[in-house]
C-alpha positions in Angstrom: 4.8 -77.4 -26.9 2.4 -74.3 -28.2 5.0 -71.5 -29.9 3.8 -68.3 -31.1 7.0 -66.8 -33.8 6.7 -62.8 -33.3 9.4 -61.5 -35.7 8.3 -58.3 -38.3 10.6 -60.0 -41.0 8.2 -63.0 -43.0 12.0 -64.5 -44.2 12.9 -64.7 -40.4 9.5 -66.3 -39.2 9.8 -68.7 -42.4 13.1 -69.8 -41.5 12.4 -70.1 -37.8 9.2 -72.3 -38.6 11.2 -74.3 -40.6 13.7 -75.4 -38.1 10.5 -76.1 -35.5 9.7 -78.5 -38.5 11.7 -80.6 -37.4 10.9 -81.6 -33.6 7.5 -83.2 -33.3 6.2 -81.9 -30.2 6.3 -78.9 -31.4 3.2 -76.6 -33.0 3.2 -73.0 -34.0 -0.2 -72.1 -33.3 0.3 -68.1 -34.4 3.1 -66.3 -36.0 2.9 -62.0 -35.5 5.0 -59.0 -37.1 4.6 -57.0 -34.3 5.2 -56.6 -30.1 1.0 -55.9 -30.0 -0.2 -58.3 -32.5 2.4 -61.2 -30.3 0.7 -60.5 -27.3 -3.0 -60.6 -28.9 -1.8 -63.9 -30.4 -0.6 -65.3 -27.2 -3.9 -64.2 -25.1 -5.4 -66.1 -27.9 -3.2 -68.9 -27.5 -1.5 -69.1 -24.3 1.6 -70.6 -25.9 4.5 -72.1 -23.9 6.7 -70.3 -26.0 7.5 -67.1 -27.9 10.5 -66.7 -30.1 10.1 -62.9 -30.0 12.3 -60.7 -32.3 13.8 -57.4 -30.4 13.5 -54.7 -33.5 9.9 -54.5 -34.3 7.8 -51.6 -35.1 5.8 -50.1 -32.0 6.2 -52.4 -29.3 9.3 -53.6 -29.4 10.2 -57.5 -27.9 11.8 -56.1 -25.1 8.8 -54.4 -23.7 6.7 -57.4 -24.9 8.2 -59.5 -23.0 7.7 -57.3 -20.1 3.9 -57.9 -20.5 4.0 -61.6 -21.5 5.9 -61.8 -17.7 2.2 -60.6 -16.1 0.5 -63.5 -18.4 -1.1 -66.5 -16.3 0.3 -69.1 -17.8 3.4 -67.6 -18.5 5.4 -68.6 -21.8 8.8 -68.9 -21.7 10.6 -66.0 -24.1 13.4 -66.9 -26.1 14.6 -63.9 -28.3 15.7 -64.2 -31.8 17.4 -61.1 -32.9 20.3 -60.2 -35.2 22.0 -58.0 -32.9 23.9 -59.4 -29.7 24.1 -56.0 -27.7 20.8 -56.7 -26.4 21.5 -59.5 -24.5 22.2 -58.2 -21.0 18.5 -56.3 -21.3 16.9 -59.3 -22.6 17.7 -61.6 -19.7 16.8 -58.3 -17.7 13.3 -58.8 -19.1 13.6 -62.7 -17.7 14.1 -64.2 -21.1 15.0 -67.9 -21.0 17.6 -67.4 -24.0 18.8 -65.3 -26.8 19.5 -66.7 -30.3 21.9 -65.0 -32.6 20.3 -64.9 -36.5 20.8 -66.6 -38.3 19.9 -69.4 -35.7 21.3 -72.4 -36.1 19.6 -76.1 -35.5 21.9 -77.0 -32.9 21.6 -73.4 -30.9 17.5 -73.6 -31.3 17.9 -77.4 -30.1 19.9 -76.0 -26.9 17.2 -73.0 -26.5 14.0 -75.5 -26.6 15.7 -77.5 -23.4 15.9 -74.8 -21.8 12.8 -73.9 -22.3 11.4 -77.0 -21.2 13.4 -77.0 -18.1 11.4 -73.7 -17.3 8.0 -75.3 -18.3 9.3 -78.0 -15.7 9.7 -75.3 -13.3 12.7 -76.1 -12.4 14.7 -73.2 -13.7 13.9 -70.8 -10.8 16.9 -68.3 -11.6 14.4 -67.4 -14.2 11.6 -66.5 -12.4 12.2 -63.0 -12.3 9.3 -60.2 -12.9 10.5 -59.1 -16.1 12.4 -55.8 -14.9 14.7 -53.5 -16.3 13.1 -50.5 -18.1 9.9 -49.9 -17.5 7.0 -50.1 -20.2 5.4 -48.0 -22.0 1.5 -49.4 -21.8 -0.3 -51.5 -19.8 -1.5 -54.4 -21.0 -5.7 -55.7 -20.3 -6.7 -58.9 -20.9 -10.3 -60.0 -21.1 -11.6 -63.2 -22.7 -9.2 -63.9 -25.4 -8.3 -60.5 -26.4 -6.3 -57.8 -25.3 -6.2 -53.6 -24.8 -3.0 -51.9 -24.4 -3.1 -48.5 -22.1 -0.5 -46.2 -22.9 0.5 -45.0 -19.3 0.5 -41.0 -20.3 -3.1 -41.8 -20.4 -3.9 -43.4 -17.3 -5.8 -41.2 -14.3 -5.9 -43.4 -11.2 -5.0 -46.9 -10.8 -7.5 -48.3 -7.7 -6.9 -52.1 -5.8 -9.9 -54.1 -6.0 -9.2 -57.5 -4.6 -6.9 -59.2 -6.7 -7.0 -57.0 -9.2 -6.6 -53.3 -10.1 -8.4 -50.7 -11.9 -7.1 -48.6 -14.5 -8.9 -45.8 -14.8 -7.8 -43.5 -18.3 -8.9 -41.6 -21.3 -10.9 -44.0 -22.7 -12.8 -45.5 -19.8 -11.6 -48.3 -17.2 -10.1 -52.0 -17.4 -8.5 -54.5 -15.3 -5.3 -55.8 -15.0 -4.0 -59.0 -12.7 -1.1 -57.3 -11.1 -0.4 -55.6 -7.9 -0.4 -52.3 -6.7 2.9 -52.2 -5.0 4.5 -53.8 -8.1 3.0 -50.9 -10.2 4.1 -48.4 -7.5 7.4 -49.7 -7.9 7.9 -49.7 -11.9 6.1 -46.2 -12.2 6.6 -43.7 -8.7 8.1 -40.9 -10.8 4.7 -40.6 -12.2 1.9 -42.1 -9.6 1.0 -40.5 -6.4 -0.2 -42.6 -3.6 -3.1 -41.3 -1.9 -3.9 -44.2 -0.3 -3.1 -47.8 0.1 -5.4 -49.0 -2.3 -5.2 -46.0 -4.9 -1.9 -44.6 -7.1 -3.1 -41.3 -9.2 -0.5 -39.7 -11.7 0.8 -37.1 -11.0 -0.5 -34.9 -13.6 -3.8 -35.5 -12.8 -3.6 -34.2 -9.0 -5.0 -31.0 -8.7 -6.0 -30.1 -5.2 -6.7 -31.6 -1.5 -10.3 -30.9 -0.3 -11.0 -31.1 3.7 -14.8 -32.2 3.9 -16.7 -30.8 7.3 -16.0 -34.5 8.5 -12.3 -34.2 8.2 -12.0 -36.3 5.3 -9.5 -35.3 2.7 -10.2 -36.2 -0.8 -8.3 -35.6 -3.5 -10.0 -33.5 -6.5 -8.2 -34.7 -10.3 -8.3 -33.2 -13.7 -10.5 -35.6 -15.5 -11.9 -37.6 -12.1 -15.7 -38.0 -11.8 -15.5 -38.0 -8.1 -13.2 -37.3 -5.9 -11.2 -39.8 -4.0 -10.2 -40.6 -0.8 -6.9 -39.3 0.8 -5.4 -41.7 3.6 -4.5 -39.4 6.9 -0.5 -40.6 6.5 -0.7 -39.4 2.8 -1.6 -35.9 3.3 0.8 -33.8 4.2 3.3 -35.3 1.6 0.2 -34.8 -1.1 -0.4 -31.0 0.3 3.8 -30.3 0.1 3.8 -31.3 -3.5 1.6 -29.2 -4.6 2.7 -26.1 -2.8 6.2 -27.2 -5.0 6.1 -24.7 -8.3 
């Protein structure tokens, strides 16, 4: 078993690796102090799983392990924190257990069959899609490595087969989930224009009618303008008549 210790306190991680020590099968192939530099280490890695801290600087674990639940394969999460009032949101973020510091031998022992069960796929009450509050970036993967996209700066998010396009402020990357999902976690802030496109809000600034009859939407900071679905345009053209 592949583990990747994400904790911003070197003492913590020391002590975690310690314990690990002590079962064979196991390897920790990357330890982070962070909720960014955990998820570089495990698109590096691909462990099976992350002890993940909840206080960290930046990304915290809770929103980390919203990301690692998009990662194919996905490692199990087992949260090591100090505090226990997070425990209802971190099995809201589909964490396989929660560890109390300090951990104990016995507790971790408990924790890394449960994990295993999960590897086993047999643990399907765990199987969720990491819900609960929403994140704060999306999260790119390409050959090893990884870019965050904080959402405030995304322009359009477009379908393409299995994957979808983020199109922001610094140019354009894909991400392996869907559409609908995305629709779901963000529609206070995306706009569907058609059924393969979501545009923030924000960005929306008027409805052109082409001599064809085409609408297309006109954005802020879009290159082009985009095609507007006929079942989307009257609830596009009564937003922005709203003040």
């Amino acid at each position: 078993m592949k583990v990747v210790i994400a904790d911003d306190e070197p003492l913590a991680r020391e002590r975690l690796r310690g314990l690990l020590a002590a079962h064979a099968d196991i390897t920790v192939v990357a330890e982070a102090g962070d909720g960014r530099a955990a998820l570089q280490a495990c698109a590096e890695h691909e462990p099976d799983l992350v002890l993940l801290d909840i206080a960290m600087p930046g990304i915290d674990g809770l929103e980390a392990a919203r990301h690692l639940a998009a990662f194919e394969p996905r490692p199990a999460v087992v949260f090591c924190t100090a505090y226990d009032a997070h425990a209802l949101s971190a099995f809201d973020a589909a964490a396989v257990d929660y560890l109390v510091k300090p951990v104990r031998p016995e507790r971790l022992q408990a924790a890394l069959e449960r994990v295993r069960t999960f590897a086993a796929g047999l643990e399907h009450g765990r199987s969720g899609d990491g819900g609960g509050k929403r994140r704060t970036h999306l999260c790119a993967r390409l050959r090893g490595s990884l870019r965050l996209i904080p959402i405030e700066d995304v322009h359009y998010l477009q379908a393409e087969e299995k994957y979808v396009v983020v199109h922001h402020a610094r140019g354009e990357d894909l991400i392996e989930e869907s559409l609908k999902s995305l629709e779901e976690e963000f529609g206070d802030r995306f706009l569907r224009i058609h059924r393969n496109c979501l545009v923030a809000r924000h960005e929306l600034v008027e409805l052109r009618r082409e001599p064809d009859g085409q609408v297309h939407a006109i954005l802020r900071h879009g290159s082009q303008p985009l095609e507007v679905s006929r079942r989307c345009v009257a609830p596009l053209r009564e937003l922005l008549r709203q003040p």
